[in-house]
N, C-alpha and C positions, 0 to 999 in steps of 0.2 A: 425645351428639348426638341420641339415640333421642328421651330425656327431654323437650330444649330442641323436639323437634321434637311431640310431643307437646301438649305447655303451650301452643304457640304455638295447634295445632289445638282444643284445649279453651276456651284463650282467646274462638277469633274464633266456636264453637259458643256459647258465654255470649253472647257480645256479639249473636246472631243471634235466641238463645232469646229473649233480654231488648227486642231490637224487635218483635219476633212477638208479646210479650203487652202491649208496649204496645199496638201497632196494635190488639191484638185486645180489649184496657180499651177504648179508644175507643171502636171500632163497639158496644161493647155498652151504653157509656153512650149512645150516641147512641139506639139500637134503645129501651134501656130508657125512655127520655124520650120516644122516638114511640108508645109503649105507652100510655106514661101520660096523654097527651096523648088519645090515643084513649080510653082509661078517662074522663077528665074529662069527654067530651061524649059518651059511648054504653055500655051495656053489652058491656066484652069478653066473646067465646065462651069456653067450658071451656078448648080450642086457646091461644087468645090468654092466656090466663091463665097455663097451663101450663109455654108459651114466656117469659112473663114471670118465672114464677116459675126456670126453666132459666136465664137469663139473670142473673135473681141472683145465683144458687148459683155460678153461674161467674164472677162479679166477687167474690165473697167468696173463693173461690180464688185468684184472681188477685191479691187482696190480701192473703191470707195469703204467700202463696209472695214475694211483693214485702216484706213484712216479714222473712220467713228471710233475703231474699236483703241486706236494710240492716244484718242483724242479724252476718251470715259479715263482708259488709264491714267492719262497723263493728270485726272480732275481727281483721281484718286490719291494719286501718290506724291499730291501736293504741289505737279509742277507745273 
């Protein structure tokens, strides 16, 4: 019962984790776009750059960890 009660809490944590980094791809695609958008018609500052470049490195995270996470799947569900 422990077990069954456990899997369930783990489960609805996945399920929580996994809209948390979509929401958070979003905002950052979005951010990264108003960056750039800004870049095309003005010199960003050191700042703006920095945040641009932070913003990156956390979508490439976010697509790594989103690959591992196709990759567990895919070992589950037989494919």
């Amino acid at each position: 019962m422990v077990s069954g009660t456990l899997r369930r809490k783990m489960k609805g944590w996945g399920v929580n984790f996994e809209s948390n980094m979509r929401r958070r791809k979003k905002e950052l695609l979005i951010q990264t776009e108003q960056t750039d958008d800004k870049a095309n018609n003005r010199d960003l500052t050191q700042d703006e750059w920095r945040q641009r470049y932070n913003m990156e490195n956390e979508l490439e995270e976010i697509y790594a960890a989103e690959e591992i996470y196709a990759a567990e799947e895919g070992g589950r569900n037989g494919c």
